[in-house]
N, CA, C and O atoms as a DFTB+ gen file, in Angstrom:
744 C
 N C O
     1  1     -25.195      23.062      -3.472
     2  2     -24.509      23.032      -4.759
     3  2     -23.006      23.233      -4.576
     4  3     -22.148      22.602      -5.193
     5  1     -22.787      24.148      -3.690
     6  2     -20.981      24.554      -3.796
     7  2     -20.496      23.287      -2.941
     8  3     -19.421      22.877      -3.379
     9  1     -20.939      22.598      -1.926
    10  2     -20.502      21.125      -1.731
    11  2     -20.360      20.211      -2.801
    12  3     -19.304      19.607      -2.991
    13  1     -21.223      20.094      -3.412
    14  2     -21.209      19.442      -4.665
    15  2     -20.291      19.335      -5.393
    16  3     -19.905      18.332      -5.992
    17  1     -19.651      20.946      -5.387
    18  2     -18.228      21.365      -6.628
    19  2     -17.190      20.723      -6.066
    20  3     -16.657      19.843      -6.742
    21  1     -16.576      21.061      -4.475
    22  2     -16.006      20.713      -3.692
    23  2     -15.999      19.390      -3.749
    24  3     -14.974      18.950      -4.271
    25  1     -16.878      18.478      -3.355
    26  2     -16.580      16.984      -3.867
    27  2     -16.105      16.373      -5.215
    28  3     -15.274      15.483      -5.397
    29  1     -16.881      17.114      -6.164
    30  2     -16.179      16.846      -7.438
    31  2     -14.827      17.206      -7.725
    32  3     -13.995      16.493      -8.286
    33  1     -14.642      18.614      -7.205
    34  2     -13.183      18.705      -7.206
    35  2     -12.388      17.953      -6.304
    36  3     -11.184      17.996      -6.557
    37  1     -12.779      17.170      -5.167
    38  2     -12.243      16.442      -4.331
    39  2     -11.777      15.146      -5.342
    40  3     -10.597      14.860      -5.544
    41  1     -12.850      14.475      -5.893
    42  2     -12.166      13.589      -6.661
    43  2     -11.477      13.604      -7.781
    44  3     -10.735      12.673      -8.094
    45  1     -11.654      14.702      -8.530
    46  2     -10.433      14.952      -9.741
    47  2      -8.970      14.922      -8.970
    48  3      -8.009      14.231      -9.311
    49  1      -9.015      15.631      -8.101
    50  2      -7.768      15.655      -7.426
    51  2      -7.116      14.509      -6.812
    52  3      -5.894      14.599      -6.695
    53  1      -7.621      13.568      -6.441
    54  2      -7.801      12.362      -5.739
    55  2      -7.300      11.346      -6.667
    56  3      -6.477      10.447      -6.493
    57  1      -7.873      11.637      -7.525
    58  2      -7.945      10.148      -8.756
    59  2      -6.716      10.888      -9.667
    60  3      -6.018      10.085     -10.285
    61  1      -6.414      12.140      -9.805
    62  2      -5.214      12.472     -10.536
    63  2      -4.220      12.455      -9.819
    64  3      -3.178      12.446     -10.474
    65  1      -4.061      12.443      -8.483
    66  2      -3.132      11.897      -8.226
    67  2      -2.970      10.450      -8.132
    68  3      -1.822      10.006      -8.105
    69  1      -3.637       9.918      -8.097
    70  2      -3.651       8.072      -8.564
    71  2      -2.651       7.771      -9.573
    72  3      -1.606       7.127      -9.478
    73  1      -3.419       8.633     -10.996
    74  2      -3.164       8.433     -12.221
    75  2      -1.925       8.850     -12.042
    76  3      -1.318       8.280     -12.949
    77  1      -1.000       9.619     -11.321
    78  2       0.297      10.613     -11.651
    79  2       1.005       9.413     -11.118
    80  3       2.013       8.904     -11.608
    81  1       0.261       8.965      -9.901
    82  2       1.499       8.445      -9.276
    83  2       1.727       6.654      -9.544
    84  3       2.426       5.888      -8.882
    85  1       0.707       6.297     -10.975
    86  2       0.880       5.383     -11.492
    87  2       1.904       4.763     -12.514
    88  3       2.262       3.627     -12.827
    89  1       2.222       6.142     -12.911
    90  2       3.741       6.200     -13.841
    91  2       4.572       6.083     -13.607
    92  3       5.366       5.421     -14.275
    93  1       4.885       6.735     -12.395
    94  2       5.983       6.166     -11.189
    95  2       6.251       5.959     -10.238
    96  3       7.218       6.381      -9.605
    97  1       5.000       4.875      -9.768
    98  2       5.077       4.744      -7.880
    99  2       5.972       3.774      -7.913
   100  3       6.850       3.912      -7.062
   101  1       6.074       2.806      -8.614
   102  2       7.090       2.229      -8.195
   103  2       8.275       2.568      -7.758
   104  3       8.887       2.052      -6.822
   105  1       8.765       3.861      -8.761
   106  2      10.662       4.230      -8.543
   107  2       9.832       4.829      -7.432
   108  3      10.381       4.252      -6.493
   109  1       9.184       5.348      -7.042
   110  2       9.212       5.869      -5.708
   111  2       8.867       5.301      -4.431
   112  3       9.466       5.713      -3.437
   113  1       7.891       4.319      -4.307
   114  2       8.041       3.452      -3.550
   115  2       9.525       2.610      -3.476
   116  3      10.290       2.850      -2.542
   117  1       9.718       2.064      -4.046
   118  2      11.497       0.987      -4.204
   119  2      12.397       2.561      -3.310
   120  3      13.089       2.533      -2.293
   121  1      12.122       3.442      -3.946
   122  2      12.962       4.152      -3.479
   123  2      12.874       4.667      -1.711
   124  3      13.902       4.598      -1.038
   125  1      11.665       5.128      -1.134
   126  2      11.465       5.111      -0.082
   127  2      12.082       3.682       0.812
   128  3      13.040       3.674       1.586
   129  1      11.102       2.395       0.380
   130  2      11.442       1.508       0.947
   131  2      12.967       0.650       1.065
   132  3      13.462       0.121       2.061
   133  1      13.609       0.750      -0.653
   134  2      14.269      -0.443      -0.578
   135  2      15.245      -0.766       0.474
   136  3      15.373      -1.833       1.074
   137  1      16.060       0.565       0.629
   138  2      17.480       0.432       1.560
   139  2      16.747       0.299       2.958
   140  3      17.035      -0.661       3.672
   141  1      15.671       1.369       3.436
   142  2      15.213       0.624       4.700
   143  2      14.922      -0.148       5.176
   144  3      15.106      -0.381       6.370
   145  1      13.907      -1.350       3.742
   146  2      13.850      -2.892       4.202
   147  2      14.988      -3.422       4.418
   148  3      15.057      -4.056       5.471
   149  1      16.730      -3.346       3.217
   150  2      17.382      -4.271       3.792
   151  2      18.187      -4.006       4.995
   152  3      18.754      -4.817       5.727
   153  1      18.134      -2.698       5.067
   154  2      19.382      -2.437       6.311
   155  2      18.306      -2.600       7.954
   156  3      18.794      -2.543       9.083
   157  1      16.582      -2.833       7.597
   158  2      16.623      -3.560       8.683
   159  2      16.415      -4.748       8.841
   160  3      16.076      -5.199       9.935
   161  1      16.650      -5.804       7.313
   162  2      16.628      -7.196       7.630
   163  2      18.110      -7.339       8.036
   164  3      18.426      -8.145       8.910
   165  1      18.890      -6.676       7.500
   166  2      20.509      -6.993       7.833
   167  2      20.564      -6.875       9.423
   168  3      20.961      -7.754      10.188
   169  1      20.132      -5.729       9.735
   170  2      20.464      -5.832      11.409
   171  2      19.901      -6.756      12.245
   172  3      20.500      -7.334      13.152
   173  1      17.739      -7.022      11.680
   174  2      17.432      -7.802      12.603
   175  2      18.176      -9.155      12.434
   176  3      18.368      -9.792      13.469
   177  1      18.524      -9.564      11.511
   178  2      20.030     -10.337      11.058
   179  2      21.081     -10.774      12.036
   180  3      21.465     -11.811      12.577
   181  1      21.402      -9.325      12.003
   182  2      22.680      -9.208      12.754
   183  2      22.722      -9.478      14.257
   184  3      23.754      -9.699      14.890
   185  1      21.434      -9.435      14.777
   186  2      20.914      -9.886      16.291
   187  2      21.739     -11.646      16.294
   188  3      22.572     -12.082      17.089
   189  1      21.344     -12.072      15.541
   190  2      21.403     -13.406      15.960
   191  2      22.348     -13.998      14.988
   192  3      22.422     -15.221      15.108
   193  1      23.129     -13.467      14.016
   194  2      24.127     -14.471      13.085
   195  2      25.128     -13.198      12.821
   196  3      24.815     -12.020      12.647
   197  1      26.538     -13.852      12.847
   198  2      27.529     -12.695      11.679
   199  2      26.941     -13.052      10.453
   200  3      26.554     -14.124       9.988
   201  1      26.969     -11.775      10.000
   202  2      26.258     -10.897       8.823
   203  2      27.387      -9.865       8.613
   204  3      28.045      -9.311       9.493
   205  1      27.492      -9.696       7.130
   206  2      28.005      -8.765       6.718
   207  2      26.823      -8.704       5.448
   208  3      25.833      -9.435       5.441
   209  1      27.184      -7.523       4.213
   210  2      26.201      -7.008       3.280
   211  2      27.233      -5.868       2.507
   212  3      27.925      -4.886       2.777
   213  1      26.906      -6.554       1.578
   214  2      27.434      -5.723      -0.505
   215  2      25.922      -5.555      -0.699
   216  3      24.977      -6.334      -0.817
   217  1      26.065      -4.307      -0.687
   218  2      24.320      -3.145      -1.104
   219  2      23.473      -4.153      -0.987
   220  3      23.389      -4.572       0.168
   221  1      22.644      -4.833      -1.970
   222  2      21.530      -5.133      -1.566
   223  2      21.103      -6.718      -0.917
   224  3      20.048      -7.058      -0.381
   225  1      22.373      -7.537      -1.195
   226  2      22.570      -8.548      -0.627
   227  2      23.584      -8.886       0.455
   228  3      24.782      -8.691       0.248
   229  1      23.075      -9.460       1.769
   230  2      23.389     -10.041       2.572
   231  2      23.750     -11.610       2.740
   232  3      22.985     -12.558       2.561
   233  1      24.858     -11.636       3.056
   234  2      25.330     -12.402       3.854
   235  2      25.924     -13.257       5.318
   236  3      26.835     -12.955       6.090
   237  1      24.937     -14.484       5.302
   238  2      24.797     -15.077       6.655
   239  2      25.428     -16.686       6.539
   240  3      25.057     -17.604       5.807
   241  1      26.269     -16.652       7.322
   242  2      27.245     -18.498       7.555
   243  2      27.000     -18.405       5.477
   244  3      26.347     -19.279       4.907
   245  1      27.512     -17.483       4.866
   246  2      28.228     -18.319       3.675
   247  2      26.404     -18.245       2.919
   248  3      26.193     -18.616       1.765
   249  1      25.858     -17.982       3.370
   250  2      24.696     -17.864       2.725
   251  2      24.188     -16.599       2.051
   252  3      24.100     -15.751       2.939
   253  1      23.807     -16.080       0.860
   254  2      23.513     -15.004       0.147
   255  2      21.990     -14.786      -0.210
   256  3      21.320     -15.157      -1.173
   257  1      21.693     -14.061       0.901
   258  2      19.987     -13.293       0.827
   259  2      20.004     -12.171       0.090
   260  3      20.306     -11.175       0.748
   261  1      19.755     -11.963      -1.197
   262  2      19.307     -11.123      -2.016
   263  2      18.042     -10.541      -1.961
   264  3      17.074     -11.256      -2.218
   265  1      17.832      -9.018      -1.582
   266  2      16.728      -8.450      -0.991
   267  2      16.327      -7.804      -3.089
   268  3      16.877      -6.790      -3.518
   269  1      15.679      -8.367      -3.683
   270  2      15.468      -7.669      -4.933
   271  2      14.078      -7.218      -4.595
   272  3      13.296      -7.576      -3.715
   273  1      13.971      -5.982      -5.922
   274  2      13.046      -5.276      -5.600
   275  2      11.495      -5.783      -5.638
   276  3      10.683      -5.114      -4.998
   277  1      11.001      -7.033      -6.417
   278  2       9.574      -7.839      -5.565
   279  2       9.782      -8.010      -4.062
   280  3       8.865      -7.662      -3.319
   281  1      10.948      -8.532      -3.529
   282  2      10.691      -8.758      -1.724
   283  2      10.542      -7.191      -1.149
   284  3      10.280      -7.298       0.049
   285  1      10.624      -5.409      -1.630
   286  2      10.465      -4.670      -1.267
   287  2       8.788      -4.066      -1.343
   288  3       8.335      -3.084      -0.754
   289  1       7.993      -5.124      -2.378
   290  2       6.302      -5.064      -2.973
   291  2       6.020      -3.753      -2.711
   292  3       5.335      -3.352      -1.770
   293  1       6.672      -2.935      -3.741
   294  2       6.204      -1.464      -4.438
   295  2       4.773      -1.597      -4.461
   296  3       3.921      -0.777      -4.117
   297  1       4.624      -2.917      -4.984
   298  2       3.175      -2.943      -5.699
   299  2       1.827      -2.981      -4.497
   300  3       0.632      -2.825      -4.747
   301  1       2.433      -3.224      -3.227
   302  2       1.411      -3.287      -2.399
   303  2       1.632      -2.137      -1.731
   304  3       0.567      -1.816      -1.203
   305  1       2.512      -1.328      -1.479
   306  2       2.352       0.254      -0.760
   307  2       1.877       0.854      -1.716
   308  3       1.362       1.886      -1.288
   309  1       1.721       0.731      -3.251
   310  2       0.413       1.429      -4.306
   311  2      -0.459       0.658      -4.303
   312  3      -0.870       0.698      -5.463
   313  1      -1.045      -0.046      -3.766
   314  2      -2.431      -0.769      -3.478
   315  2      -2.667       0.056      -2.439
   316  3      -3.339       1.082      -2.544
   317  1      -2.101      -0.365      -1.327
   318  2      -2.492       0.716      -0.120
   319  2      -2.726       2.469      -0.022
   320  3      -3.158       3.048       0.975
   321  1      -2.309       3.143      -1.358
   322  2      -2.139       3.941      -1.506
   323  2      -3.734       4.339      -2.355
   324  3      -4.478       5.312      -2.229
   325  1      -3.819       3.152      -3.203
   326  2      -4.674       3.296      -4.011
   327  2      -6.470       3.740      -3.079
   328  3      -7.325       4.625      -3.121
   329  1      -6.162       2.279      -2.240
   330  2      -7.277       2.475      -1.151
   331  2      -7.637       3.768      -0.136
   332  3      -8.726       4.118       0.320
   333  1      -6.508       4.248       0.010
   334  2      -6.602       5.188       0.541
   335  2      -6.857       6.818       0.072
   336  3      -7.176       7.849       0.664
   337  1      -6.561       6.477      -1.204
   338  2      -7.193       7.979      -2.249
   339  2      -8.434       7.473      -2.785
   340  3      -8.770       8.051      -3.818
   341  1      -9.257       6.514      -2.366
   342  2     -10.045       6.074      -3.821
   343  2     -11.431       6.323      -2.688
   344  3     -12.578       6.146      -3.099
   345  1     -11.157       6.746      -1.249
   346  2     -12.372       6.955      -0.334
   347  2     -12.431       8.701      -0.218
   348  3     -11.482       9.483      -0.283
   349  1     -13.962       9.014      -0.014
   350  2     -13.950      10.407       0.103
   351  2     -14.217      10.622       1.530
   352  3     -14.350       9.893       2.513
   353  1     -14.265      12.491       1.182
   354  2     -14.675      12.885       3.246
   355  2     -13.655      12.582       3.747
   356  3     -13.915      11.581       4.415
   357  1     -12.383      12.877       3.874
   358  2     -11.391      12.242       4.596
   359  2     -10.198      13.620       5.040
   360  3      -9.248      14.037       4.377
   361  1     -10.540      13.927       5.959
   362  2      -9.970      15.542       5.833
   363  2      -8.258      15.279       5.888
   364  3      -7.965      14.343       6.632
   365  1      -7.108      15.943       5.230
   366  2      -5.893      15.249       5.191
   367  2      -5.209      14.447       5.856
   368  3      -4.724      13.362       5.535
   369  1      -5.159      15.469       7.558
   370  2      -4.522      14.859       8.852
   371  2      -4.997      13.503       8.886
   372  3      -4.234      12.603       9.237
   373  1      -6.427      13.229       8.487
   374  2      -6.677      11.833       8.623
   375  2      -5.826      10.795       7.653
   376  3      -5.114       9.814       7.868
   377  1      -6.215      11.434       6.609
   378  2      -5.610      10.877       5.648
   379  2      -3.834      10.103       5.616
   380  3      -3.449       8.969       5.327
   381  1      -2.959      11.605       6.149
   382  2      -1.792      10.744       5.959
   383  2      -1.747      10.242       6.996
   384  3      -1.019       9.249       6.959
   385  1      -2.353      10.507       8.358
   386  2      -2.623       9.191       9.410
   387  2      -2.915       8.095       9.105
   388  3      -1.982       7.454       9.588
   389  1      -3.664       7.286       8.561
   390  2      -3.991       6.525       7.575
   391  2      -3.234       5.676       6.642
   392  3      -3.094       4.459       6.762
   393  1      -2.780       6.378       5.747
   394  2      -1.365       6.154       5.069
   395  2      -0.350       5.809       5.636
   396  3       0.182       4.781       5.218
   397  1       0.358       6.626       6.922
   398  2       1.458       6.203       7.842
   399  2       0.907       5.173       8.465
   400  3       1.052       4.134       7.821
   401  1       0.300       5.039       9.516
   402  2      -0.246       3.518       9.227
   403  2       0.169       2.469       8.297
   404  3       1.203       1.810       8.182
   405  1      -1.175       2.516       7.534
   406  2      -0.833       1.389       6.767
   407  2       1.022       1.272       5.769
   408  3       1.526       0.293       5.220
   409  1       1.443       2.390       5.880
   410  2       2.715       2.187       5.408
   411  2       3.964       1.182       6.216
   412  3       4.786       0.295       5.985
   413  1       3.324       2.203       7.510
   414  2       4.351       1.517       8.248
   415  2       4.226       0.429       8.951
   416  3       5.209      -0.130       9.438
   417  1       2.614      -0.154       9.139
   418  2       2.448      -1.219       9.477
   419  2       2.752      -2.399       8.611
   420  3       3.128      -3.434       9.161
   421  1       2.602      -2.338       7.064
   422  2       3.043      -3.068       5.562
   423  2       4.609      -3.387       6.160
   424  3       5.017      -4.522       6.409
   425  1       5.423      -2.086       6.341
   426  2       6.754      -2.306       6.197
   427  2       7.350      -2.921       7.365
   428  3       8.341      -3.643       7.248
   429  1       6.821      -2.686       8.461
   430  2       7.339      -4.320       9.598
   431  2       6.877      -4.793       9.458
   432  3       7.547      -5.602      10.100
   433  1       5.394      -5.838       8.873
   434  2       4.878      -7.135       8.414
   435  2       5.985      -7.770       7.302
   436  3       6.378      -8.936       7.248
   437  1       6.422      -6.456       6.296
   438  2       7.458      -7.550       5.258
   439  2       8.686      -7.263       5.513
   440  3       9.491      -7.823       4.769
   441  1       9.237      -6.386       6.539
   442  2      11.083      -7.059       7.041
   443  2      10.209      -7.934       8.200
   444  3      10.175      -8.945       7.498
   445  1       9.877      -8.121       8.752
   446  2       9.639      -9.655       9.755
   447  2       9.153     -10.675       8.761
   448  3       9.663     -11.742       9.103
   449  1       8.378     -10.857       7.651
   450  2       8.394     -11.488       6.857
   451  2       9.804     -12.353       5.816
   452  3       9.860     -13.517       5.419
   453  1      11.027     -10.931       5.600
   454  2      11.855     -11.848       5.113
   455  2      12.805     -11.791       5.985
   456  3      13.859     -12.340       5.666
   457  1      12.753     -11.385       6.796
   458  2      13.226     -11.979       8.024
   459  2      13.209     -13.673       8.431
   460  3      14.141     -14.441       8.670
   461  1      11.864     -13.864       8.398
   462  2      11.561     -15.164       9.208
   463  2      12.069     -16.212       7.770
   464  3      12.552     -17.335       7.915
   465  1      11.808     -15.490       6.308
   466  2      12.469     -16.685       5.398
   467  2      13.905     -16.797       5.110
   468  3      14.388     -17.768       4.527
   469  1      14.838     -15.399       5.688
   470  2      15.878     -15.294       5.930
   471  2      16.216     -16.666       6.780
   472  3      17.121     -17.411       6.405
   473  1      15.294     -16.994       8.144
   474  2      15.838     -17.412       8.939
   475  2      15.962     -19.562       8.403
   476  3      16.724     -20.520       8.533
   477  1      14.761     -19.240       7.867
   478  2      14.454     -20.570       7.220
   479  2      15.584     -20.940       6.168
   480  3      16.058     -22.075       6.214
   481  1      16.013     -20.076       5.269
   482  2      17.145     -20.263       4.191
   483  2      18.644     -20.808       4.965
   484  3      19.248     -21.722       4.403
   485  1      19.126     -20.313       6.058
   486  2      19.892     -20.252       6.532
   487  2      20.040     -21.458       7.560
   488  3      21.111     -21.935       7.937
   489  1      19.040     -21.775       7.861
   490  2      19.124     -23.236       8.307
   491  2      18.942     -24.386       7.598
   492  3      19.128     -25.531       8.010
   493  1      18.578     -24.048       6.532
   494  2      18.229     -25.150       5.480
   495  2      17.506     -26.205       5.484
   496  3      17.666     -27.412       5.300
   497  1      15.989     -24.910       5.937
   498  2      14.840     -25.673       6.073
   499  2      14.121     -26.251       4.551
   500  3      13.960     -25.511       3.581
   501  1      13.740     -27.712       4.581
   502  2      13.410     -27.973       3.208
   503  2      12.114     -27.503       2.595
   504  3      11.842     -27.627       1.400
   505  1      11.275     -26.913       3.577
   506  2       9.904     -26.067       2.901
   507  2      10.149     -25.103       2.621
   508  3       9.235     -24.451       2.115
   509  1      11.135     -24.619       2.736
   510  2      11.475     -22.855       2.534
   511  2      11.000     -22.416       0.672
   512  3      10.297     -21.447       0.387
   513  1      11.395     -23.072      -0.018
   514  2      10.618     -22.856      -1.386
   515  2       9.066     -22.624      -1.402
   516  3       8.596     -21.638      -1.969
   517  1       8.424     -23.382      -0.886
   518  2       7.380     -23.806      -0.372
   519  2       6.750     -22.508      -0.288
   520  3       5.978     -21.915      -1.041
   521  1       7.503     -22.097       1.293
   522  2       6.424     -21.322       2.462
   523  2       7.085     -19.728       1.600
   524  3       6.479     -18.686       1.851
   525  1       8.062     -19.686       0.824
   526  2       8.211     -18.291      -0.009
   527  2       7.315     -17.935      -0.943
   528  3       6.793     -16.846      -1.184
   529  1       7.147     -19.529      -1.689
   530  2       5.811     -18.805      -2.339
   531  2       4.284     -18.549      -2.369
   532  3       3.412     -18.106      -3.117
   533  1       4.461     -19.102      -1.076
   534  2       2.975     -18.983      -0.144
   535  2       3.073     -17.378       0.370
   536  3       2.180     -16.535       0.450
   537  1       4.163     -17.310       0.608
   538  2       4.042     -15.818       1.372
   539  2       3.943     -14.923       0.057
   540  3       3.382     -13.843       0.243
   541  1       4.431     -15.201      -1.364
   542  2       4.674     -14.452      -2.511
   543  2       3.551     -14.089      -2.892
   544  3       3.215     -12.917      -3.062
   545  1       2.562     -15.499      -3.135
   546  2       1.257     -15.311      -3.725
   547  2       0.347     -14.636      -2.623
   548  3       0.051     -13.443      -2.566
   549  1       0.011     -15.517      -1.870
   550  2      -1.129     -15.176      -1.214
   551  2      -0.970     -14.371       0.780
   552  3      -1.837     -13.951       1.546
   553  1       0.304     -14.477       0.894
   554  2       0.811     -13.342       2.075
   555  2       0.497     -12.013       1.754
   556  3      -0.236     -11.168       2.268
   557  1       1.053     -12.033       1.018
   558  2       1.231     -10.271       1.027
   559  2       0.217      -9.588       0.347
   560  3       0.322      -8.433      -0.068
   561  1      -1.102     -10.557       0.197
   562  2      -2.567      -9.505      -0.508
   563  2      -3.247     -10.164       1.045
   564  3      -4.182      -9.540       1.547
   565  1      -2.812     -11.217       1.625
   566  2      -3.852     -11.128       3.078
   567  2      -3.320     -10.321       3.689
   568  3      -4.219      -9.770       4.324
   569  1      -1.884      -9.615       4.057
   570  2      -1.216      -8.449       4.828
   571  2      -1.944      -7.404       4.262
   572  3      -2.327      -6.583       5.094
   573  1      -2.275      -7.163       3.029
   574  2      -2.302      -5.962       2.781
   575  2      -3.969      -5.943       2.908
   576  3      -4.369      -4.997       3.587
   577  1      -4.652      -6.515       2.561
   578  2      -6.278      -6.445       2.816
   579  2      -6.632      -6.144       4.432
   580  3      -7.382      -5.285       4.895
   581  1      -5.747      -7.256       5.194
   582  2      -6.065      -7.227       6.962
   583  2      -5.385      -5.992       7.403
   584  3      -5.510      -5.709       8.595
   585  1      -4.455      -4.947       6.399
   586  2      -4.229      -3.846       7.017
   587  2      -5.279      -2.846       6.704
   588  3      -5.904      -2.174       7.525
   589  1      -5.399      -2.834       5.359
   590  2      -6.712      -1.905       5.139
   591  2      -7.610      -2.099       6.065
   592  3      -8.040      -1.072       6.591
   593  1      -8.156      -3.404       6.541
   594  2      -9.753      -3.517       7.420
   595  2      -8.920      -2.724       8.459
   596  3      -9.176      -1.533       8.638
   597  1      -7.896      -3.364       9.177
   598  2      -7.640      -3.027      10.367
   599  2      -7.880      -1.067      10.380
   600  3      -8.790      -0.398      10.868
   601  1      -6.799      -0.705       9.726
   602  2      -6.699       1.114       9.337
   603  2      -8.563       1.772       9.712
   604  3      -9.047       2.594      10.490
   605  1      -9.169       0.714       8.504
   606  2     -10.715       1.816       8.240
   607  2     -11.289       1.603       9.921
   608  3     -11.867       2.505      10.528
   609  1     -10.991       0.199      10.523
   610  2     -12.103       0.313      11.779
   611  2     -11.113       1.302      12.931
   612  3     -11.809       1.984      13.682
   613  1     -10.062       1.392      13.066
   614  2      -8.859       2.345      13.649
   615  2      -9.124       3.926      13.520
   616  3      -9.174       4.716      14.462
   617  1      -9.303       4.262      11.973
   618  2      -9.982       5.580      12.372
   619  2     -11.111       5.990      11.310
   620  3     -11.308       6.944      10.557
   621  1     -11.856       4.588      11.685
   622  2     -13.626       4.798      11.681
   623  2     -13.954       5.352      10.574
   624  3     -14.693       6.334      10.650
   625  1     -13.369       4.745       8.842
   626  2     -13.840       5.367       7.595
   627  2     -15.016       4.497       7.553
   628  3     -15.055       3.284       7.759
   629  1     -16.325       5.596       7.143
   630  2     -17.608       4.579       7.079
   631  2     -17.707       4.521       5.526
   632  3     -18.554       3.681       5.224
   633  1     -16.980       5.288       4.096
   634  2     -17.015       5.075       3.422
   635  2     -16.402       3.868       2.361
   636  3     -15.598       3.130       2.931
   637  1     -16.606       3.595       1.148
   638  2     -16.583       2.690       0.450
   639  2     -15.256       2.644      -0.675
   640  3     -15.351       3.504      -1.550
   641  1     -14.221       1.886      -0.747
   642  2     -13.280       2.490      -1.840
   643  2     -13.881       2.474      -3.180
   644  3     -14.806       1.662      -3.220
   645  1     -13.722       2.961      -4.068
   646  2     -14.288       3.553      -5.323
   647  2     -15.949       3.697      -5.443
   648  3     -16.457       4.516      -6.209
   649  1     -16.870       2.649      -4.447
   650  2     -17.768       3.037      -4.489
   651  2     -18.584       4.284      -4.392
   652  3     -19.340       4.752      -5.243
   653  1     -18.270       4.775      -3.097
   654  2     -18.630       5.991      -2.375
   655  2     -18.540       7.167      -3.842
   656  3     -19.457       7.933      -4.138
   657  1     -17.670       7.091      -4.341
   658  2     -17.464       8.075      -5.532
   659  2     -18.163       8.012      -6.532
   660  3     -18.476       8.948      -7.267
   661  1     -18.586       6.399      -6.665
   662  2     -19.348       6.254      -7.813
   663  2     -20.370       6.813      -7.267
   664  3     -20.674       7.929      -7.688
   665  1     -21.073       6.285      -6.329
   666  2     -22.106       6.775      -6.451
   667  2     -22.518       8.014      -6.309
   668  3     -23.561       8.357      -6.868
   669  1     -21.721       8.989      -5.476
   670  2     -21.989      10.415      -6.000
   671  2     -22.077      11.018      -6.928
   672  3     -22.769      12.032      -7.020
   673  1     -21.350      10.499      -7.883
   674  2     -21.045      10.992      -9.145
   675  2     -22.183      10.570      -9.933
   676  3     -22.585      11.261     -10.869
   677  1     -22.662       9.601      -9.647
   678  2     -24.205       8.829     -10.272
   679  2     -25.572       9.713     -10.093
   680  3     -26.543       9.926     -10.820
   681  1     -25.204      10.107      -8.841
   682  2     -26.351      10.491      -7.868
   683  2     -26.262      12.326      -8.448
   684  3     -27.235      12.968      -8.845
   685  1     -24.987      12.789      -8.352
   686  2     -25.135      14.293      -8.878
   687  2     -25.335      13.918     -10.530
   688  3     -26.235      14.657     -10.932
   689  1     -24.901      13.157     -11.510
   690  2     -25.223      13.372     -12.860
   691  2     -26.413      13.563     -13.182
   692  3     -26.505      14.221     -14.219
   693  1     -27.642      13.181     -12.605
   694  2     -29.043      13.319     -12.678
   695  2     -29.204      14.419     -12.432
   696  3     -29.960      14.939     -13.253
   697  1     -28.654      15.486     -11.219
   698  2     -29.100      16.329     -11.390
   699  2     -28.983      17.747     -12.359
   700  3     -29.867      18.577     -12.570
   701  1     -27.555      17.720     -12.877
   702  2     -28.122      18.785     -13.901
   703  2     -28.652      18.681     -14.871
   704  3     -28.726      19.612     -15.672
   705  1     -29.393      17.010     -15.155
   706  2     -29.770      16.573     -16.705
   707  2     -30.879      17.079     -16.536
   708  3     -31.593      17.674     -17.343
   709  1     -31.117      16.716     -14.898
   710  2     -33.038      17.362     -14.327
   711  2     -32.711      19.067     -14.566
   712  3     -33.439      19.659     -15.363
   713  1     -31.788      19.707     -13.980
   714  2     -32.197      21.218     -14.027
   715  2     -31.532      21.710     -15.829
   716  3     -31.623      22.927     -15.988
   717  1     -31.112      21.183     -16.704
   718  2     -31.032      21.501     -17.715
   719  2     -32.374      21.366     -18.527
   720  3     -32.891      22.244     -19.217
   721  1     -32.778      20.240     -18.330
   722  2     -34.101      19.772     -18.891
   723  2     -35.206      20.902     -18.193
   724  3     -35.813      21.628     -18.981
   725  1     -35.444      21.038     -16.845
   726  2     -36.294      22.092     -16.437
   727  2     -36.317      23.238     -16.956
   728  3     -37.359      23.823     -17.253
   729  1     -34.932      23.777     -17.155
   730  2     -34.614      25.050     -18.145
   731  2     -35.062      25.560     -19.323
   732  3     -35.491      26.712     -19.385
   733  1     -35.009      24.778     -20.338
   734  2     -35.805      24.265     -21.299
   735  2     -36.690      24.597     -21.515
   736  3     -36.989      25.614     -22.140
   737  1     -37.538      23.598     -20.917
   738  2     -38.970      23.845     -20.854
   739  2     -39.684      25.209     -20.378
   740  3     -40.912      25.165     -20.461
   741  1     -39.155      26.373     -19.909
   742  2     -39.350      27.202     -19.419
   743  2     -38.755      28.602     -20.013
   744  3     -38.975      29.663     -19.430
């Protein structure tokens, strides 16, 4: 039974921080990420072209890469975030292991990402419209799905995201309806 509490209190806590940090993950994600994505697309940049940069846009041969806050996808370090609170059994150390991970693996997949359309803009490749919004739509939910698989088989979560919860929560609601009802009767 006191496991029981412990899990339940595991997920109030779990899922309220979800809910908290749904109000404002974004300013806080943008905020973690934004200046670190551009100051390291500017440098990996700066490897191979003069580059200079006014805050959030860069400039390459006369060309103006504007890093706005969709190319920083708040919205997928709270996906990743999401996945990663929404599994139980996960003792912390694992946890923000886990998280760092997938954070920091997200965040060199998308500066090498606008990186490589950096590199395409600047030569004035004619698919570059194209292959941006290939990477817009459907890049950055296959980055972020192939990081989750990768993370859970890395450090071996055998549980389920939101499932695992449901069904505990399914599985304990029966039982105090059974020991209330036994009560009762007795």
């Amino acid at each position: 039974m006191k496991k029981d509490v412990k899990s339940f209190l595991d997920i109030v806590i779990r899922y309220s921080v979800l809910v908290a940090m749904g109000f404002f993950s974004f300013k806080v994600f943008y905020f973690l990420f934004s200046s670190s994505t551009v100051y390291s697309v500017f440098f990996s940049l700066k490897l191979f072209f003069e580059t200079s940069m006014l805050y959030d846009v860069i400039f390459v041969r006369n060309i103006l890469i504007e890093i706005i806050g969709p190319c920083v996808a708040g919205s997928a370090y709270y996906l990743l975030l999401i996945l990663n609170l929404s599994i139980p059994g996960i003792k912390l150390g694992k946890r923000l292991g886990i998280l760092l991970f997938s954070f920091l693996s997200f965040f060199i997949i998308n500066v090498l990402r606008i990186f490589f359309l950096s590199i395409l803009l600047v030569y004035g490749v004619s698919f570059f419209d194209i292959t941006h919004k290939l990477f817009w739509y459907i890049g950055s939910s296959v980055f972020v799905v192939g990081i989750w698989f990768l993370g859970v088989k890395l450090f071996r979560i055998k549980e389920i995201p939101f499932y695992s919860d449901i069904k505990f929560l399914l599985k304990n609601s029966g039982k105090k309806t059974k020991k209330a009802k036994h009560s009762k009767k007795h």
